[in-house]
N, C-alpha and C positions, 0 to 999 in steps of 0.2 A: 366859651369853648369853641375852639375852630370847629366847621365843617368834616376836617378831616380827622381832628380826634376823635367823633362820634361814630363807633361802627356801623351802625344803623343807616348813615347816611353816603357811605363808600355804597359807588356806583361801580359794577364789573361787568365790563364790556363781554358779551360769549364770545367764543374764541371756538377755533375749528375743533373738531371731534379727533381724540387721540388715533393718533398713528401705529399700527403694530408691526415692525421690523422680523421678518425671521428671515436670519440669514440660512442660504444653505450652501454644501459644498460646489464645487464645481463640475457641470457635465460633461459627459464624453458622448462621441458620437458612437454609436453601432460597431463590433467588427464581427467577421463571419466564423473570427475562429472561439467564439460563444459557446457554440454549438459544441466542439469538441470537447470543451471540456466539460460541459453538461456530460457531456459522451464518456467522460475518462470517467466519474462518480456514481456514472449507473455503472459501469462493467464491474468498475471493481467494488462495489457494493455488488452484484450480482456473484460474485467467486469468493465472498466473504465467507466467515467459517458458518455463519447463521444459514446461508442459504447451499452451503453443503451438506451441512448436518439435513437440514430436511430434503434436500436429494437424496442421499444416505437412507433415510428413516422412509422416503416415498416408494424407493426403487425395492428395497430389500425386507421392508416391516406392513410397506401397504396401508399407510398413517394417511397418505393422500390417494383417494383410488383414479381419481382421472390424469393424475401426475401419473402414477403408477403404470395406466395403461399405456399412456404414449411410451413408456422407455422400454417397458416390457418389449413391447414390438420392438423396438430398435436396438436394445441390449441384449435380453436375458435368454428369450427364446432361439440366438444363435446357441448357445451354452449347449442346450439341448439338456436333458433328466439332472439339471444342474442342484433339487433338491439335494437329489444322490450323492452328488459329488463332494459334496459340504458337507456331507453329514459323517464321512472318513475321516478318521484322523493322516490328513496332509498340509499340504501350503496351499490347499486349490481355497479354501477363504479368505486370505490374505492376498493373494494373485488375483482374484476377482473384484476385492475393494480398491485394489490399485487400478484395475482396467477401467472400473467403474471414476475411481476420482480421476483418470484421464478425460474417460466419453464428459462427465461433469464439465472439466475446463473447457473442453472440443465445444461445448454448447454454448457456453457462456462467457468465453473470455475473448471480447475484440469480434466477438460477429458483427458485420456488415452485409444488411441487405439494402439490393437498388431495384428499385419498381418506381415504371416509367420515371427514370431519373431523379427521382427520390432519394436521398443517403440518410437510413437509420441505421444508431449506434443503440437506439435508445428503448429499455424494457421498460411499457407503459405502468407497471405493475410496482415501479419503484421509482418513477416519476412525479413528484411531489411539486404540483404548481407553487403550492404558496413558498417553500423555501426556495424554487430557484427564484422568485419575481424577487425574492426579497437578496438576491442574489445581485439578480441585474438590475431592482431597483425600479423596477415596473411591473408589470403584470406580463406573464410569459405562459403561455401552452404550450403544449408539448409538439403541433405543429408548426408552432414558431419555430423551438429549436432546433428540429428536423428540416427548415427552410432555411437556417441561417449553416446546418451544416452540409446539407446540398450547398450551397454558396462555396463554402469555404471547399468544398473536395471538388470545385468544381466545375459539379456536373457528373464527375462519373464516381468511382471506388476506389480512386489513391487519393494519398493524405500527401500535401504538397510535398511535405518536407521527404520523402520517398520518392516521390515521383521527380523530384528535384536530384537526386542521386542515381535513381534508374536514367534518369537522361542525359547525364554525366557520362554514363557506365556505357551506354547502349546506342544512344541518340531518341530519332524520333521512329524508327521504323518497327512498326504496329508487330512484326513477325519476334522481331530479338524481343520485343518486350510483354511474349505471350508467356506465362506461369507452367511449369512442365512438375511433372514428379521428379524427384529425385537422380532417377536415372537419363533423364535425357536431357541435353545442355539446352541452358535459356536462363530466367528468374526461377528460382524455388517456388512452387504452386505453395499459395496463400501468406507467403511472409510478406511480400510483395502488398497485394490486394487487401488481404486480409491481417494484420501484424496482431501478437497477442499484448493486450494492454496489461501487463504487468509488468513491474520491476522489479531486480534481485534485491535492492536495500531492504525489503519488504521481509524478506531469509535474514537479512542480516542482522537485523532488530530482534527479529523474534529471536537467534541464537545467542546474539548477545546478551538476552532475555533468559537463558537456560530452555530453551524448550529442549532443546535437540540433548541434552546432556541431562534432562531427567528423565527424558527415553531413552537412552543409552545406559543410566543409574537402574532403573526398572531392567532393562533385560540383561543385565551382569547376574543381577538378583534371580534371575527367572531362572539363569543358566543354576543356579547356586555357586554362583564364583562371585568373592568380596571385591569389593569396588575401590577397599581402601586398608591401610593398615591398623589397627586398633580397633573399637566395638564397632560394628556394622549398624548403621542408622536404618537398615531396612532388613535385621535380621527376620521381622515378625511378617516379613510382605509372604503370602500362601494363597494363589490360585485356585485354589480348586480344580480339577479335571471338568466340573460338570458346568461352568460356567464357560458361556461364548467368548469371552477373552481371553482363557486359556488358549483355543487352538489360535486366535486369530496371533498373539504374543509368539507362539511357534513359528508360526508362518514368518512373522514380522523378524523375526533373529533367523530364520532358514536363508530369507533373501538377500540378507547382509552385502554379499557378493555385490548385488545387483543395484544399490544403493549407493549415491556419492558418498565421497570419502570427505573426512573433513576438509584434505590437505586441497582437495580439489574447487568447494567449494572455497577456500581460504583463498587460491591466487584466483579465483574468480571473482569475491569482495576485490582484491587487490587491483588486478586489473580495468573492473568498472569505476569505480570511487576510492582509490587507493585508500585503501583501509582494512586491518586486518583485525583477527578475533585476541581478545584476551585468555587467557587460561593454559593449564600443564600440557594441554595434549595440544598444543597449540604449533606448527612445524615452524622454522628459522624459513620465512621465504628466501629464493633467490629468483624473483619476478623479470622477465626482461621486462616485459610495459606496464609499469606501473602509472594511475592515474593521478599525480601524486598532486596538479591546481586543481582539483577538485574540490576538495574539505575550502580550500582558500575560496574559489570563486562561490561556491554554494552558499558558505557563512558571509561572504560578504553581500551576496544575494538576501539573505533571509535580515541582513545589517539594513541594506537601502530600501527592503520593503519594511523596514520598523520607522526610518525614520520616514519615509514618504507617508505612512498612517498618522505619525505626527501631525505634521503637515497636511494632510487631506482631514483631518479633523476641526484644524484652526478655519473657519471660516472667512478669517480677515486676510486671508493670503490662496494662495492659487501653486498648489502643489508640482512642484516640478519633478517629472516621472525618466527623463532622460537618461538621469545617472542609473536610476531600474533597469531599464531598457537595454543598457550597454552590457549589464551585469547578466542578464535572460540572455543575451547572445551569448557572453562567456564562459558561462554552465551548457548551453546546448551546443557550444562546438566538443567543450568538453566530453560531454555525453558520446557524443557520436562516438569522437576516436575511441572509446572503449566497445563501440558495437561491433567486435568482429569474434571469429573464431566459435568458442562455444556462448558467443550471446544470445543464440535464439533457442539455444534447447536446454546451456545448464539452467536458467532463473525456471523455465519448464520446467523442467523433473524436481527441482530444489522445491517449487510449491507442491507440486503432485505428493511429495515426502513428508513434506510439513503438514501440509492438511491432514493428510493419515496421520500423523503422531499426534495433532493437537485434538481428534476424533477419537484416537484409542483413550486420552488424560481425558475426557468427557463421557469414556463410560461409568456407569453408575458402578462396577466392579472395583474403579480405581476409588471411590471416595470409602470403600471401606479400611482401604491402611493412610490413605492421604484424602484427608479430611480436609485439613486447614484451618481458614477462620471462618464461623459460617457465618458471623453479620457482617463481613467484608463486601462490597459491592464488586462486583466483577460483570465486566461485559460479554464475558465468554466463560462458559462450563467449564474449561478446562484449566483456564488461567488458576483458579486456587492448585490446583492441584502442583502446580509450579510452585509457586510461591510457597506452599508447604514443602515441595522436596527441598528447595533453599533455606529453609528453616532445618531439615533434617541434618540436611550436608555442611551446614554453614557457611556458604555459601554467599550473595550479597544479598545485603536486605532489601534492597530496593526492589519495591514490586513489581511484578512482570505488566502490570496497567500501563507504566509509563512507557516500557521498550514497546508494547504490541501496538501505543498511540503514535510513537515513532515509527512505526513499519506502516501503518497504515495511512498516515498524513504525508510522509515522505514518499510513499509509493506516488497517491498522485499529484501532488507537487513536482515532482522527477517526469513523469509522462506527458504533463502540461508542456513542460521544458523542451522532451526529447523528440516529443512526436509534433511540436509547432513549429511554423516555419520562420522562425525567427531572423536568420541570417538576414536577407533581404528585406524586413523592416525597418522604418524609419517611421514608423507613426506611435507619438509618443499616447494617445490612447488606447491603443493594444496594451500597453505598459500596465495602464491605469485600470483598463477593464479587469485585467489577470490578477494584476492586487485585489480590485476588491472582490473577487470573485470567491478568492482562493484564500481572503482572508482569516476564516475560523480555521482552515487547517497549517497557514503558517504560524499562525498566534497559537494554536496547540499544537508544533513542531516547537517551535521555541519556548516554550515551556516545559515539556517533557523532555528535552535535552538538555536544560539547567536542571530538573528532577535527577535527571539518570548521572548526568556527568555534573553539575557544581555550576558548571560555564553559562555566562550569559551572553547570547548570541546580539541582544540587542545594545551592546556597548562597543566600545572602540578601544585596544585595536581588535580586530577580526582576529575571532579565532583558528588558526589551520593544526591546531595540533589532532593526530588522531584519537577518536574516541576510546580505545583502549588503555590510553595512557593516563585519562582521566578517571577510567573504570579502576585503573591498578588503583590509582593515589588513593581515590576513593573507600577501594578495600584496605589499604594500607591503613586507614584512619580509622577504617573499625576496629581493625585487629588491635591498634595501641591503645586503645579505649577500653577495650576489653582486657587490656593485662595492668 
């Protein structure tokens, strides 16, 4: 027998100790505009319906007593014997929730304070270390962010992309570019300094959602005038007199007057994101500015950050963020030319509307005629109570979960866009930062727009049709199914 047939007798040289490979993506360096959009997640998580409902429930029920006293002071006791006044059968209950959901927004939406040149965006109390570190992918406190958004403003309280337009408008001279009231010529005091971090798509989702038209269903019904021709799906809805939503539903239909019209808000969609609502009460626009590359650049926005995930997934390759980059400037030039006119005060009142409506569908009064499904999950009290008047009216079945994840992912995905200064970048990690930062909510924008509309955003070619047209088709397909 050879040597080398014998196992026994094979000699094995050691050899070096295994090597362990883990590849990972590619870095980016720092940018300062981090910070802002850390900034754009607190605000509007602070103006969310969760933390108005418990303003609501602090100012008025006394559920929070040191919340309570701060607003008291600043709200209630101008009122003066305001039990009294509430306790009349008038509109002064509904008049007061509305002042009240104003002071709310005045407090919380786009505050900026500067000490010793300091710039906070940011409520410590909804600042959550671990998901922004895992955000940016490091470990981040909340002084970080607050350092990196001093950077980016900076130095002082304008956000470039403003202060890059006021110096267009004005130059450099410290007088033109002082904030006045209203009444005396200069910048408008606070839209300037201070801008409100909201967006109208935010209206827009939720109406294409039915909110606005199951409040409109409820007070046809309150009037007792039918809504439609043949049995009344809300023959059995009965108020009560001695219930709080009685008078507040009075109030709520006395002020009609004083409340946007549909048609109003409609050239308003039109004009910001050329896109308008579906449905019978729906007017024929005749729009002069409509924004009509918008749907185009947005989708093809939401197209090159899918496939850049792609690609920043593979770790054998080094993702190229450029074609991003060019598509971020083409959505915020976009953006802009729709900011004029009523852009700074209709998406204001449009939310102040909205949040009282979707406040009245989460009183415990409304779940006694619209129930719903009750082992349904809902992120908001009020959302069943939608979803069942669509059940009542027949309406579309798609539940109101997916339009309100649409208004709320698109809200700040849209502010990242309109309030950064993108025009004058050429640093393709700005690109790269913004993707993954803002990842969970473009990855849940494109999914709940294939839920709501069919379309899938992450394929080719881009979609630019408007969302309406996919809502009809949509309903067109139930109704043939159903006969």
């Amino acid at each position: 027998m050879s040597p080398v047939s014998n196992p026994q007798e094979v000699i094995v040289a050691p050899g070096p100790p295994p090597i362990n490979v883990v590849k990972q993506r590619s870095a980016t360096a720092r940018t300062t505009d981090q910070g802002l959009w850390v900034a754009i997640r607190n605000r509007t998580e602070a103006i969310s319906f969760r933390r108005y409902n418990e303003f609501i429930s602090s100012l008025f029920c006394c559920e929070n007593e040191e919340l309570t006293s701060k607003i008291v002071d600043r709200f209630v006791n101008k009122w003066g014997a305001l039990d009294a006044r509430l306790s009349v059968n008038a509109v002064d209950s509904y008049n007061v929730l509305r002042l009240a959901t104003e002071v709310f927004l005045l407090l919380e939406c786009g505050v900026v304070k500067v000490e010793n040149g300091t710039v906070t965006l940011i409520d410590e109390a909804l600042f959550t270390d671990y998901e922004e570190g895992s955000r940016f992918n490091e470990p981040v406190t909340i002084d970080n962010v607050n350092e990196r958004l001093t950077g980016y403003f900076g130095g002082t309280d304008k956000l470039p992309y403003l202060n890059r337009i006021i110096e267009s408008l004005v130059g450099l001279d410290p007088d033109k570019r002082t904030e006045k009231i209203p009444y005396c010529a200069g910048i408008l005091k606070y839209r300037f300094s201070c801008p409100s971090l909201l967006e109208l798509i935010w209206s827009y989702w939720n109406e294409e959602g039915m909110l606005v038209q199951t409040m409109n269903a409820i007070a046809l019904r309150f009037q007792n005038r039918r809504s439609s021709a043949g049995r009344d799906p809300l023959a059995e809805l009965e108020i009560d007199s001695l219930r709080p939503l009685n008078n507040l539903l009075w109030g709520y239909i006395q002020n009609e007057h004083n409340r946007l019209t549909l048609v109003r808000r409609t050239y308003e969609y039109d004009h910001h994101y050329g896109v308008t609502l579906y449905g019978k009460a729906t007017p024929r626009l005749r729009s002069v500015d409509s924004r009509s590359k918008f749907l185009e650049g947005f989708h093809n926005l939401l197209y090159r950050t899918s496939i850049f995930y792609r690609e920043d997934a593979d770790t054998n390759i080094i993702a190229d963020a450029f074609p991003l980059l060019n598509a971020l400037r083409e959505v915020h030039l976009v953006l802009a030319e729709g900011a004029h006119n009523q852009f700074g005060d209709l998406p204001w009142t449009a939310r102040v509307e909205m949040l009282i409506e979707q406040w009245l569908l989460a009183r415990p009064e409304m779940q006694d005629f619209l129930r719903g499904r009750q082992m349904v999950p809902y992120r908001e009290p009020w959302m069943g109570r939608v979803d069942a008047m669509k059940k009542f009216q027949g309406w579309t079945d798609t539940t109101i979960t997916h339009f309100q994840e649409l208004a709320i992912y698109g809200e700040q995905i849209l502010l990242s866009i309109r309030y950064g200064d993108w025009i004058d970048s050429n640093d393709e990690d700005q690109a790269k930062n913004w993707a993954r930062y803002w990842k969970p909510e473009i990855q849940g924008y494109i999914h709940a727009y294939r839920a709501v509309t069919g379309v899938d955003l992450t394929t080719e070619p881009v979609d630019a049709t408007p969302p309406w047209v996919h809502l009809k088709r949509q309903e067109d397909r139930r109704l043939a199914a159903r006969l």
